[in-house]
SELOLO-622949 format. One record per residue: residue number from 0; residue in one letter; chain; y, z, x of N, C-alpha, C in turn. Coordinates in steps of 0.2 Angstrom, whole numbers, plus 5000, padded with zeros to 4 digits. Atoms other than C-alpha are relative to their C-alpha. Layout:
N
+-------+-------+-------+------+------+------+------+------+------+------+------+------+
! torvo ! marke ! bavex !   nY !   nZ !   nX !  caY !  caZ !  caX !   cY !   cZ !   cX !
+-------+-------+-------+------+------+------+------+------+------+------+------+------+
!   NUM !     a !     A !    Y !    Z !    X !    Y !    Z !    X !    Y !    Z !    X !
...
+-------+-------+-------+------+------+------+------+------+------+------+------+------+
//
This chain:
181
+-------+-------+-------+------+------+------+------+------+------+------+------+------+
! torvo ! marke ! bavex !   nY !   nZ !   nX !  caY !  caZ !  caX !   cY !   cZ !   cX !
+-------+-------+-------+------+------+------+------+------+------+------+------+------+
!     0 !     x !     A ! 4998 ! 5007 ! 4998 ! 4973 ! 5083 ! 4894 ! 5007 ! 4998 ! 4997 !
!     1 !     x !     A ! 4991 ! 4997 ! 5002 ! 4991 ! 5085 ! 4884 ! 5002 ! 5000 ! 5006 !
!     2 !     x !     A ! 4996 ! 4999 ! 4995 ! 4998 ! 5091 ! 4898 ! 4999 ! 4996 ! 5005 !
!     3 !     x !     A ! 5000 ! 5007 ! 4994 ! 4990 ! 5079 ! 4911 ! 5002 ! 4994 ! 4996 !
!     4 !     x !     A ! 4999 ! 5003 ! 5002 ! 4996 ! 5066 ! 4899 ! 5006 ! 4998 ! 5001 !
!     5 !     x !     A ! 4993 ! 4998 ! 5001 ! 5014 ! 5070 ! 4898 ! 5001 ! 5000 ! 5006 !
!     6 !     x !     A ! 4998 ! 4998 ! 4993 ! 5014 ! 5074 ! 4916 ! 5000 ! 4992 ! 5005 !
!     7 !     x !     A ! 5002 ! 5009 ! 4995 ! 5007 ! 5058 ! 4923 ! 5006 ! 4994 ! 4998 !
!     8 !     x !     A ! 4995 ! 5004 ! 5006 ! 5018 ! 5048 ! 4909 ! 5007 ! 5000 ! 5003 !
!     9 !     x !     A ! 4993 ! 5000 ! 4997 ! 5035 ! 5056 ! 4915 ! 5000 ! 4997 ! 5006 !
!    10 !     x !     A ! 4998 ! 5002 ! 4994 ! 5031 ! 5052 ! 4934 ! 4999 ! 4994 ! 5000 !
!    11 !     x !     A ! 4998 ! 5008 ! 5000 ! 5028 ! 5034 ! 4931 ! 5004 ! 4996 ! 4998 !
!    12 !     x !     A ! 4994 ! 5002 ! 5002 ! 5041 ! 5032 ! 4919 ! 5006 ! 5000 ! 5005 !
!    13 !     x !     A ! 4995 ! 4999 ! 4995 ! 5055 ! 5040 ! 4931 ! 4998 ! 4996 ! 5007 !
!    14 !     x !     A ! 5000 ! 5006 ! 4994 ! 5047 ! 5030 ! 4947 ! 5003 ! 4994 ! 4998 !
!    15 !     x !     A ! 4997 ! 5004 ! 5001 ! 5049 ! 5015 ! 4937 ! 5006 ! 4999 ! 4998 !
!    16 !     x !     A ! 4992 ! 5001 ! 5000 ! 5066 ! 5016 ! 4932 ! 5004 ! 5003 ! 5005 !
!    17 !     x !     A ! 4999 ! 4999 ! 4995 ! 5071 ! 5023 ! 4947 ! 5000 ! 4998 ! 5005 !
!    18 !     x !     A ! 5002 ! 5005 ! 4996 ! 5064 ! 5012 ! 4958 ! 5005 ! 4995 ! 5001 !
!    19 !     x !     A ! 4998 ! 5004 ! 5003 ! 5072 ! 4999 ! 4949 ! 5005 ! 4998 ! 5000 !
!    20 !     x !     A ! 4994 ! 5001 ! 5002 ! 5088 ! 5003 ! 4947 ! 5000 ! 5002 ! 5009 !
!    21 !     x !     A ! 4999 ! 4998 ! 4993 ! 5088 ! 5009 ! 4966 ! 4999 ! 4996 ! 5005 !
!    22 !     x !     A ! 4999 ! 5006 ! 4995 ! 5082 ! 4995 ! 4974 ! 5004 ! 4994 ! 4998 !
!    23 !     x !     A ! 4996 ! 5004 ! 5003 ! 5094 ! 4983 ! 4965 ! 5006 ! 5000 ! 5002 !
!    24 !     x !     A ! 4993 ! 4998 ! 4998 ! 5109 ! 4994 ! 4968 ! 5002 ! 4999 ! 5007 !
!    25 !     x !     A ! 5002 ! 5000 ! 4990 ! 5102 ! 4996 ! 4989 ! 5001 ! 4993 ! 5001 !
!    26 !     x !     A ! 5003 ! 5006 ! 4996 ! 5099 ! 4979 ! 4989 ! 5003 ! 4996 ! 5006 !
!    27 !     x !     A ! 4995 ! 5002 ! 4996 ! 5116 ! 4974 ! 4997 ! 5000 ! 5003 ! 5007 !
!    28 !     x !     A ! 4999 ! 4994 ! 4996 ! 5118 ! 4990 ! 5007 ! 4994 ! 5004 ! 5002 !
!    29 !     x !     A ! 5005 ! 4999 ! 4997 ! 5100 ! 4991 ! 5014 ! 5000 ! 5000 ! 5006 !
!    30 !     x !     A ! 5001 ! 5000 ! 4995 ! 5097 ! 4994 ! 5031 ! 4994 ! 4994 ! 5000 !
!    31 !     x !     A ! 5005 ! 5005 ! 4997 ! 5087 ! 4976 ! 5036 ! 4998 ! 5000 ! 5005 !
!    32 !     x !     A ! 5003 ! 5004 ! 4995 ! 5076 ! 4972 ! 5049 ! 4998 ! 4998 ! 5001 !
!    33 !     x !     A ! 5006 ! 5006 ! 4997 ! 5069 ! 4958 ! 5057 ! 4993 ! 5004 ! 5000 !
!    34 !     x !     A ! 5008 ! 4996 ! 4998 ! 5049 ! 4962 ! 5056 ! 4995 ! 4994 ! 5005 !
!    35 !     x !     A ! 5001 ! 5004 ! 4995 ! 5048 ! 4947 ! 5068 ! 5000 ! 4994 ! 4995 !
!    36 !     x !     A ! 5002 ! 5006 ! 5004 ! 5040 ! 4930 ! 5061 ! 5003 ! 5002 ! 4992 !
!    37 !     x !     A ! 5001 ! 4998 ! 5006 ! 5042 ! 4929 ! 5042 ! 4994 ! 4997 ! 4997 !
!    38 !     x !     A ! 5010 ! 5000 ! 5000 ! 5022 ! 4934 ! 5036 ! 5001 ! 4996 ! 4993 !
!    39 !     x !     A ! 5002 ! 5004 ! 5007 ! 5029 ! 4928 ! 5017 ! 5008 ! 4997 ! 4998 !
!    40 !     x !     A ! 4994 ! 5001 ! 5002 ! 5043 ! 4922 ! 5009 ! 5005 ! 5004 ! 4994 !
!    41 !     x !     A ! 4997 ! 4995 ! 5006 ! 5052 ! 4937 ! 5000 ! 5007 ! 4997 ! 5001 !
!    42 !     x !     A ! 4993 ! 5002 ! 5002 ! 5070 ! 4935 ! 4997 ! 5006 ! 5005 ! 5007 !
!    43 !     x !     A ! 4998 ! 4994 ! 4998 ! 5073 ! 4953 ! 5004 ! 4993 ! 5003 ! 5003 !
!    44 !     x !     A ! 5006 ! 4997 ! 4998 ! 5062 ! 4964 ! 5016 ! 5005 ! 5007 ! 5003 !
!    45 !     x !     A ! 4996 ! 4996 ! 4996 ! 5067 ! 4981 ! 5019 ! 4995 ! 5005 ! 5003 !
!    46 !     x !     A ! 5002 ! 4996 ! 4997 ! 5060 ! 4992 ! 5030 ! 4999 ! 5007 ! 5002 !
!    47 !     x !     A ! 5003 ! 4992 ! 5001 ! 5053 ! 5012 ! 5030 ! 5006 ! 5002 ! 4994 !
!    48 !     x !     A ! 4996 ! 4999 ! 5004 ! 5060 ! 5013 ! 5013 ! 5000 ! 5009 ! 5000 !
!    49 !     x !     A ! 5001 ! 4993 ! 5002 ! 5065 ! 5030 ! 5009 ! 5006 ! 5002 ! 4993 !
!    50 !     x !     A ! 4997 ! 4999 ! 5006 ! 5072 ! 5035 ! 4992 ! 5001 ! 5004 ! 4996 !
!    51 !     x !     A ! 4998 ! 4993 ! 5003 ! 5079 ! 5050 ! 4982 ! 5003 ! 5001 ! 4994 !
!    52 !     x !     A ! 4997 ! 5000 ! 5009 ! 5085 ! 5052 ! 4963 ! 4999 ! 5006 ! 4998 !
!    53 !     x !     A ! 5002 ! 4995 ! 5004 ! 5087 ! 5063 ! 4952 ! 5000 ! 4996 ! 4990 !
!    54 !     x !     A ! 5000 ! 5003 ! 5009 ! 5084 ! 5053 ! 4934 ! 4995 ! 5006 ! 4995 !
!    55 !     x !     A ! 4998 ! 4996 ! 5005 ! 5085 ! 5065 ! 4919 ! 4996 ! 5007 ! 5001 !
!    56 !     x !     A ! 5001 ! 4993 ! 5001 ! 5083 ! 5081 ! 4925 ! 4991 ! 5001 ! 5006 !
!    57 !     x !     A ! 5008 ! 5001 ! 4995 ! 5066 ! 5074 ! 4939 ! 5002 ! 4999 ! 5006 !
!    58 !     x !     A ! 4999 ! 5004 ! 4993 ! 5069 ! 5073 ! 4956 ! 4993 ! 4996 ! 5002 !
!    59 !     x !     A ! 5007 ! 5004 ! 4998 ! 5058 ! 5060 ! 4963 ! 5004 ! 4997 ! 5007 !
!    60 !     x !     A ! 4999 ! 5002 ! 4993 ! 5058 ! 5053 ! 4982 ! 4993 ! 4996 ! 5001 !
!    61 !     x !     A ! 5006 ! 5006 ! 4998 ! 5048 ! 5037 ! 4986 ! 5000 ! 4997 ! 5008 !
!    62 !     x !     A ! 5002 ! 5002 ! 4992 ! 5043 ! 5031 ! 5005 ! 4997 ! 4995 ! 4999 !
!    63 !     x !     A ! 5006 ! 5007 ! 5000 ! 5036 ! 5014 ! 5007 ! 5002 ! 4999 ! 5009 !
!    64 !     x !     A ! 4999 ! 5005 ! 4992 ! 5034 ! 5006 ! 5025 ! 5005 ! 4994 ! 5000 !
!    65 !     x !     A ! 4996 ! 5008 ! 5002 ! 5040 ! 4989 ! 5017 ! 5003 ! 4999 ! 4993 !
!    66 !     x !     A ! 4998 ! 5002 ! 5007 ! 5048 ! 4984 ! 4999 ! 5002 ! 4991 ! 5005 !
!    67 !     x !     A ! 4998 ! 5003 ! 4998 ! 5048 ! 4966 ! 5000 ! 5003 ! 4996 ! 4993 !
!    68 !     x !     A ! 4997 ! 5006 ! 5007 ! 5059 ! 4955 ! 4984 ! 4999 ! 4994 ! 5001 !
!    69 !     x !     A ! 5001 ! 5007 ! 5000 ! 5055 ! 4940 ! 4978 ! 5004 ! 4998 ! 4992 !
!    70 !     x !     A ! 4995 ! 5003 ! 5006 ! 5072 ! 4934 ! 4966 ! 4997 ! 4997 ! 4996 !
!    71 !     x !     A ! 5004 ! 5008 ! 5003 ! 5062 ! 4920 ! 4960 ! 4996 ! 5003 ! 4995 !
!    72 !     x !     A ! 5005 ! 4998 ! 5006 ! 5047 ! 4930 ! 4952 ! 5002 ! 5006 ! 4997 !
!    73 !     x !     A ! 4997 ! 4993 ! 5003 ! 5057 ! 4944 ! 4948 ! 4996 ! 5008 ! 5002 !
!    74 !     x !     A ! 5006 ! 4997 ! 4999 ! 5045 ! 4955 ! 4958 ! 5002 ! 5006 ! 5006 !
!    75 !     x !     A ! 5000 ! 4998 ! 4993 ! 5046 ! 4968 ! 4972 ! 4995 ! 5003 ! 5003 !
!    76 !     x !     A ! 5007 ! 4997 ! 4995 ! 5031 ! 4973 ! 4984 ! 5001 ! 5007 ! 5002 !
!    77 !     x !     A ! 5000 ! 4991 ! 4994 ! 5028 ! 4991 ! 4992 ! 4993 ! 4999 ! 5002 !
!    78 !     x !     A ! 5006 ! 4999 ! 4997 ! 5018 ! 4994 ! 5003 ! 4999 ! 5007 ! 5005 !
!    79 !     x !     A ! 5001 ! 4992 ! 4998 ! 5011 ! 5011 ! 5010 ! 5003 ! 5005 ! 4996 !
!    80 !     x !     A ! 4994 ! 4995 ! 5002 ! 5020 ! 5021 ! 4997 ! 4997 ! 5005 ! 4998 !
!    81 !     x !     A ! 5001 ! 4990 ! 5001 ! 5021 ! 5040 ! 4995 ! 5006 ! 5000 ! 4993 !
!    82 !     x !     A ! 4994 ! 4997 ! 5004 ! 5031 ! 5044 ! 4979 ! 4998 ! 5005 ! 4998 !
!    83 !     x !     A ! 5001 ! 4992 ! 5001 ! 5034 ! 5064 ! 4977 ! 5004 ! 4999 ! 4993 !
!    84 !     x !     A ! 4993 ! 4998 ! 5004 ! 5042 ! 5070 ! 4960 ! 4998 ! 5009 ! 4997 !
!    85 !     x !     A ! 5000 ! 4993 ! 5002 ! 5046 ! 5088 ! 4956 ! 5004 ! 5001 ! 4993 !
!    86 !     x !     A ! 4997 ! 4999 ! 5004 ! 5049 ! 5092 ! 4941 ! 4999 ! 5009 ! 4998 !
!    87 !     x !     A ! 4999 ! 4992 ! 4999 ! 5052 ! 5114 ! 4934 ! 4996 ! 5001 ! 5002 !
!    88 !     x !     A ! 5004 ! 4995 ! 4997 ! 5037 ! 5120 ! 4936 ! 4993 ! 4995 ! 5003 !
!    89 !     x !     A ! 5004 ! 5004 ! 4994 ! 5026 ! 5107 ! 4948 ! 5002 ! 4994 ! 5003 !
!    90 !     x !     A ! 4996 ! 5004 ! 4996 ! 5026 ! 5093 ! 4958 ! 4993 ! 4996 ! 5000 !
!    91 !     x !     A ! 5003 ! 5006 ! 5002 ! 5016 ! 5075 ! 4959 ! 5001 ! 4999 ! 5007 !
!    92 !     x !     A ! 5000 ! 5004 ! 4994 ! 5011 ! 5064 ! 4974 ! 4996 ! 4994 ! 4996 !
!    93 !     x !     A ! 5002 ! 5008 ! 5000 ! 5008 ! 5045 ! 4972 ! 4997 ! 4997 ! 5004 !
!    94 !     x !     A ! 5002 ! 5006 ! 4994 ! 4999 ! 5036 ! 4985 ! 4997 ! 4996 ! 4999 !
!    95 !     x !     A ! 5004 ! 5008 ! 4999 ! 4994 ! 5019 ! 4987 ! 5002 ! 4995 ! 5005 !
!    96 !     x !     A ! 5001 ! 5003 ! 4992 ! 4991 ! 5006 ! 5000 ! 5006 ! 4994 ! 4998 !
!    97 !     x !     A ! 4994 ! 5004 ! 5000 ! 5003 ! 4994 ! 4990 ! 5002 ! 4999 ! 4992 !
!    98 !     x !     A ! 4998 ! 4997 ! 5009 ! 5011 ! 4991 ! 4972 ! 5007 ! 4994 ! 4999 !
!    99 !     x !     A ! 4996 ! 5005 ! 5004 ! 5022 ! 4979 ! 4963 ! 5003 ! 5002 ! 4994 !
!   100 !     x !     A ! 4994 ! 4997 ! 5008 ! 5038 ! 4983 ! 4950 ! 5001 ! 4993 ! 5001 !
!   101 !     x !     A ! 4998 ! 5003 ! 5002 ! 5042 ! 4971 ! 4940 ! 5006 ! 5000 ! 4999 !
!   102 !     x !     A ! 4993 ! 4996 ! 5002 ! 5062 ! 4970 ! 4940 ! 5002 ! 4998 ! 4994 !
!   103 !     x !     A ! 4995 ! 5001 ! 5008 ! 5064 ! 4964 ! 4922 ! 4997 ! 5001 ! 4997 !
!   104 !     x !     A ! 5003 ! 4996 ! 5007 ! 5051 ! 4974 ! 4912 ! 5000 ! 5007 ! 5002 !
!   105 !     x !     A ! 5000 ! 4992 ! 4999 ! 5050 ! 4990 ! 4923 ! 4993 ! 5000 ! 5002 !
!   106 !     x !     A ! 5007 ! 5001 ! 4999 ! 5031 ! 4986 ! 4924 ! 4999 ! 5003 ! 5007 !
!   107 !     x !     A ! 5004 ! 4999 ! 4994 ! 5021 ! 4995 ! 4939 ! 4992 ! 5000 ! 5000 !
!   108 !     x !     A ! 5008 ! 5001 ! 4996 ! 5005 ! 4991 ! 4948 ! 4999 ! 5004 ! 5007 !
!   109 !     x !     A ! 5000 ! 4998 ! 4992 ! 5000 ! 5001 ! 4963 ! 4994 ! 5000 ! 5000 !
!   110 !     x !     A ! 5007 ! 5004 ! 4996 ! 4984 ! 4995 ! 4973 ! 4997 ! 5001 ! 5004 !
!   111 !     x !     A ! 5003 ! 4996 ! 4993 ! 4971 ! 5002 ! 4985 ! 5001 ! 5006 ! 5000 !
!   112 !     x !     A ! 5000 ! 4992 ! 4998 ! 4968 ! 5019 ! 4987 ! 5003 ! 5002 ! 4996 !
!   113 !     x !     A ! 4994 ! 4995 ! 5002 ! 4977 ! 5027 ! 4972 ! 4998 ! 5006 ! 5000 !
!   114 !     x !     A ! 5002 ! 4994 ! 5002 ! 4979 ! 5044 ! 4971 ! 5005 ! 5004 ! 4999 !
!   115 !     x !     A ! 4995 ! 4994 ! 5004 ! 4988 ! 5056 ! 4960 ! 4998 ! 5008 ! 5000 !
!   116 !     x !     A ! 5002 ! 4995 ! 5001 ! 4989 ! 5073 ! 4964 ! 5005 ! 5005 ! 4997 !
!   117 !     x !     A ! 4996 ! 4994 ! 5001 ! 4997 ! 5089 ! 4956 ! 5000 ! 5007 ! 5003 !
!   118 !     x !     A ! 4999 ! 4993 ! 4999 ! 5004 ! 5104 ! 4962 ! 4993 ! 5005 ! 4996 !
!   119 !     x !     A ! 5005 ! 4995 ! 4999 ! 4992 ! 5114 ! 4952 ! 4994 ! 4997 ! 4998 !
!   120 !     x !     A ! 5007 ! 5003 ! 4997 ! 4977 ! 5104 ! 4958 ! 4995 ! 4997 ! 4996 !
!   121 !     x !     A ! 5002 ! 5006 ! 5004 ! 4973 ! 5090 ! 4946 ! 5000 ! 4995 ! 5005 !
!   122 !     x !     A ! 5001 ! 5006 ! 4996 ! 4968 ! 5074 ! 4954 ! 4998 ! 4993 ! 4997 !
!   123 !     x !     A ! 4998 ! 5007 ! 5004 ! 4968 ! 5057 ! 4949 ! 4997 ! 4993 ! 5006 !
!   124 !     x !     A ! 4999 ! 5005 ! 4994 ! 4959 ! 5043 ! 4961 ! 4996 ! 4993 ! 4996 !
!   125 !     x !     A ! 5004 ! 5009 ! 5003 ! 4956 ! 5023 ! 4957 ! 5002 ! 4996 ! 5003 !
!   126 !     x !     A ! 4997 ! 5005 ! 4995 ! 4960 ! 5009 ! 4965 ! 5005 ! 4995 ! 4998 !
!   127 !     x !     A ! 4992 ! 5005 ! 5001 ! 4973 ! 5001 ! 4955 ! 5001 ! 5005 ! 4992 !
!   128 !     x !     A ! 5001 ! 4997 ! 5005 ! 4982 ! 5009 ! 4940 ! 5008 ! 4997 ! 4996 !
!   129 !     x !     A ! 4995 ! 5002 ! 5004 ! 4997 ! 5001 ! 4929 ! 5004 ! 5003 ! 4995 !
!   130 !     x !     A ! 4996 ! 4996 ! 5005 ! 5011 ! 5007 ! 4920 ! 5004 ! 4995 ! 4996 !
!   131 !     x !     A ! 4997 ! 5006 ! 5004 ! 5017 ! 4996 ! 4905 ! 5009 ! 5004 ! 4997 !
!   132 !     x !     A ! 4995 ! 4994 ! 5002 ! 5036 ! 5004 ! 4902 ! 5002 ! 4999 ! 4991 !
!   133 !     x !     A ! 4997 ! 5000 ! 5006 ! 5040 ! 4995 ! 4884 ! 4993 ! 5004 ! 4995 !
!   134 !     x !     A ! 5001 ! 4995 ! 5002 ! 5024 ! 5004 ! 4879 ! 4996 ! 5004 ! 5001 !
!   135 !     x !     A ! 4999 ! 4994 ! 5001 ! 5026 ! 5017 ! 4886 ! 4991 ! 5004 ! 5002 !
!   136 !     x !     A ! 5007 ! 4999 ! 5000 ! 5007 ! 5017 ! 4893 ! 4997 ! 5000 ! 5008 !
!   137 !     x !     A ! 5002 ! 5002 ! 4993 ! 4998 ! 5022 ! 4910 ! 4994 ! 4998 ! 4999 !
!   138 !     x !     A ! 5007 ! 5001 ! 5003 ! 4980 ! 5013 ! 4910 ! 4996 ! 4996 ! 5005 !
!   139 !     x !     A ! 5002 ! 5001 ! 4995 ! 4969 ! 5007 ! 4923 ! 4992 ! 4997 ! 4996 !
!   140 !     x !     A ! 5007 ! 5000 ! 5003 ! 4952 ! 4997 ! 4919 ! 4995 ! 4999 ! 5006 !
!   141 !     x !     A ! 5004 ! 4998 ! 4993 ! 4944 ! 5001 ! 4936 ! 4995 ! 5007 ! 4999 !
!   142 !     x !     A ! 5000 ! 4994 ! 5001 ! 4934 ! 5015 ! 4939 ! 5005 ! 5007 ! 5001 !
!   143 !     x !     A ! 4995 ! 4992 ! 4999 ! 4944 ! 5034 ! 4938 ! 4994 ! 5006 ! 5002 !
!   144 !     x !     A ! 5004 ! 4995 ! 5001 ! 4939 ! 5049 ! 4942 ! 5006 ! 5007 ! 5000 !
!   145 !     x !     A ! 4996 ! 4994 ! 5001 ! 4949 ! 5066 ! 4937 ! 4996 ! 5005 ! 5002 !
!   146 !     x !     A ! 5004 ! 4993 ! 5000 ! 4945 ! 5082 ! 4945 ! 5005 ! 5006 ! 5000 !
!   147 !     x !     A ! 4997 ! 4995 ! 5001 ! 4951 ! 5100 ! 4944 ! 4994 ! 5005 ! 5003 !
!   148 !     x !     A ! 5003 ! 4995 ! 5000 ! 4945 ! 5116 ! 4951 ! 4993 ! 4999 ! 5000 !
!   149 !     x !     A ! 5008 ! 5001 ! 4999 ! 4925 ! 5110 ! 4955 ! 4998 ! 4995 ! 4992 !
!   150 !     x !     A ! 5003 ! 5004 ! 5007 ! 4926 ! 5101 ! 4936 ! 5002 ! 4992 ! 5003 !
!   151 !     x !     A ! 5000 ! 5006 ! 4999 ! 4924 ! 5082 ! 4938 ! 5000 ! 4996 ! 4994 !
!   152 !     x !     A ! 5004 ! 5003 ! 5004 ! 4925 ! 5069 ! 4926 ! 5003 ! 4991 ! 5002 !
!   153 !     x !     A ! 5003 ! 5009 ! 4996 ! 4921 ! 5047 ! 4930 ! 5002 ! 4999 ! 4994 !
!   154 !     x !     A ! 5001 ! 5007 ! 5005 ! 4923 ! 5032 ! 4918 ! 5001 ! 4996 ! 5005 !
!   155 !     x !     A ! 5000 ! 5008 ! 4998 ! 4924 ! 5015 ! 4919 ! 5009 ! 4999 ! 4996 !
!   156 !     x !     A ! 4996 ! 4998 ! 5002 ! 4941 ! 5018 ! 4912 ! 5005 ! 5001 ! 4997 !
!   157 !     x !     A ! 4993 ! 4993 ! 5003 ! 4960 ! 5027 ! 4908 ! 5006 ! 4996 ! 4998 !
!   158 !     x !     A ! 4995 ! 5004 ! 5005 ! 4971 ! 5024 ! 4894 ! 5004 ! 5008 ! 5000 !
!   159 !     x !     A ! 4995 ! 4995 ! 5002 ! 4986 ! 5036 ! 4891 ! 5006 ! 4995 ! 4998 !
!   160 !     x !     A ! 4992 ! 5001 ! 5003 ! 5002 ! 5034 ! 4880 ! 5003 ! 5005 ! 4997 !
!   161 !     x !     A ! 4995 ! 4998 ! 5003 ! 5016 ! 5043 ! 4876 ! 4999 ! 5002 ! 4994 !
!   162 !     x !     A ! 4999 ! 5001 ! 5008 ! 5017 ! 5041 ! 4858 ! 4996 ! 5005 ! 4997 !
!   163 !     x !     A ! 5004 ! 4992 ! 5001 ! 5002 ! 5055 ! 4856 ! 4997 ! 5003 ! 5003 !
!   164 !     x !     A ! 4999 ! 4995 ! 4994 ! 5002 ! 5062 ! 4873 ! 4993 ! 5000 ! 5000 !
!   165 !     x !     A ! 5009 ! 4999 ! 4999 ! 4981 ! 5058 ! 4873 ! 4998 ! 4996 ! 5005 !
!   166 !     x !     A ! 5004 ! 5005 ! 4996 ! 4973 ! 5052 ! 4888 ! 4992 ! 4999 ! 4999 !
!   167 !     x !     A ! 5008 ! 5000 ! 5001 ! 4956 ! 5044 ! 4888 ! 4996 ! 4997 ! 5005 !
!   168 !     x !     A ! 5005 ! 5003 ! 4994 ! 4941 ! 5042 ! 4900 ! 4997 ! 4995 ! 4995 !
!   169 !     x !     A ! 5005 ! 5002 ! 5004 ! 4932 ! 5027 ! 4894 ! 4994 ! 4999 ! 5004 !
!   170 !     x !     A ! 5009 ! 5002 ! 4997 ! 4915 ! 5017 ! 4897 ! 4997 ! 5004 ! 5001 !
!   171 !     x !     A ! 5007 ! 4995 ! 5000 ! 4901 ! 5025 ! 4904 ! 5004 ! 5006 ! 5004 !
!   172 !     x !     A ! 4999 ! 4991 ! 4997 ! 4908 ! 5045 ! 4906 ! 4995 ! 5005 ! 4999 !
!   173 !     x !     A ! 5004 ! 4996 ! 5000 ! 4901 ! 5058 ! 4915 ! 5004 ! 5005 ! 5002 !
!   174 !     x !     A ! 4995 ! 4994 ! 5001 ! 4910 ! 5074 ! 4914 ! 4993 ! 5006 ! 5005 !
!   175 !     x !     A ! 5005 ! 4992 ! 4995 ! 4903 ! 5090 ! 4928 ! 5006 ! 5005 ! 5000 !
!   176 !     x !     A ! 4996 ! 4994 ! 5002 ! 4911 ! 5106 ! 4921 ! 5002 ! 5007 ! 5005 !
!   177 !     x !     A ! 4998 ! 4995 ! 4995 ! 4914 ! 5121 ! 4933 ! 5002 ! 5008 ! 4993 !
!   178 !     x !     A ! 4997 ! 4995 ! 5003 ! 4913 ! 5138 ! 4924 ! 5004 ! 5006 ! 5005 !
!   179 !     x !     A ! 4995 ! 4996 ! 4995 ! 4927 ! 5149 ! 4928 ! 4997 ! 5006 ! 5001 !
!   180 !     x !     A ! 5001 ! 4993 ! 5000 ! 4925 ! 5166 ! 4935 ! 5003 ! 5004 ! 5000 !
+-------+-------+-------+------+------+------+------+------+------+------+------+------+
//
């Protein structure tokens, strides 16, 4: 769980502060457009986001349908987002059906359907799951469920931080192990 720690932790780190610093910078120099009526009152709505960085050494590359700002609550929406990040030796997928950065703590939420997968075929699915940047913690109090290789394991909920790289299933956990061959 180390290494699914650390691994998870870098990609939400780098999303969040890339995101952040990327839709800020864009904000002027976005391609806009009308999505007809206005459904809410964001500030800024940009349409089929597509996004590319390399922050410290991670390429990461985010897709949303919509990002939409709200100046006022300091907020930005996604929605339909895909964020890939490659880092040396594998590679992460993000998806969820919508999600909110906070632009002045870094904070993430992503909502609906999440699912975290790795290149070497770790999984990660819940329906909402939060990333706190000041510290430094990915954690969700929904159910999770993590699989690998036919191994499974459920709670009621996942805590991870940095600090000693230890993730945890809580509540009621049921672990199904898979012997190798």
């Amino acid at each position: 769980m180390p290494n699914l720690a650390r691994a998870i932790l870098v990609i939400v780190a780098v999303f969040v502060v890339a995101v952040g610093i990327t839709l800020v910078v864009r904000k002027r120099t976005a391609r806009v457009e009308s999505l007809g009526p206005a459904p809410s009152s964001a500030d800024l709505r940009i349409k089929d986001v597509d996004l590319e960085e390399v922050t410290n050494g991670v390429r990461w590359r985010l897709r949303a349908e919509q990002a939409l700002m709200y100046d006022q609550e300091g907020r930005t929406n996604l929605r339909n987002l895909t964020v890939r990040v490659f880092q040396k030796d594998r590679s992460w997928m993000i998806l969820g059906d919508e999600g909110d950065l906070d632009q002045k703590t870094k904070n993430v939420e992503v909502r609906k359907n999440v699912v975290i997968t790795s290149s070497d075929g770790l999984r990660m699915d819940t329906s909402v799951i939060h990333w706190d940047a000041d510290a430094q913690r990915l954690w969700t109090d929904e159910p999770v469920t993590l699989s690998r290789d036919g191994s499974v394991i459920q709670g009621t909920a996942f805590d991870m931080t940095t600090d000693d790289e230890n993730a945890t299933v809580a509540g009621r956990v049921r672990a199904t192990f898979m012997r190798s061959r």
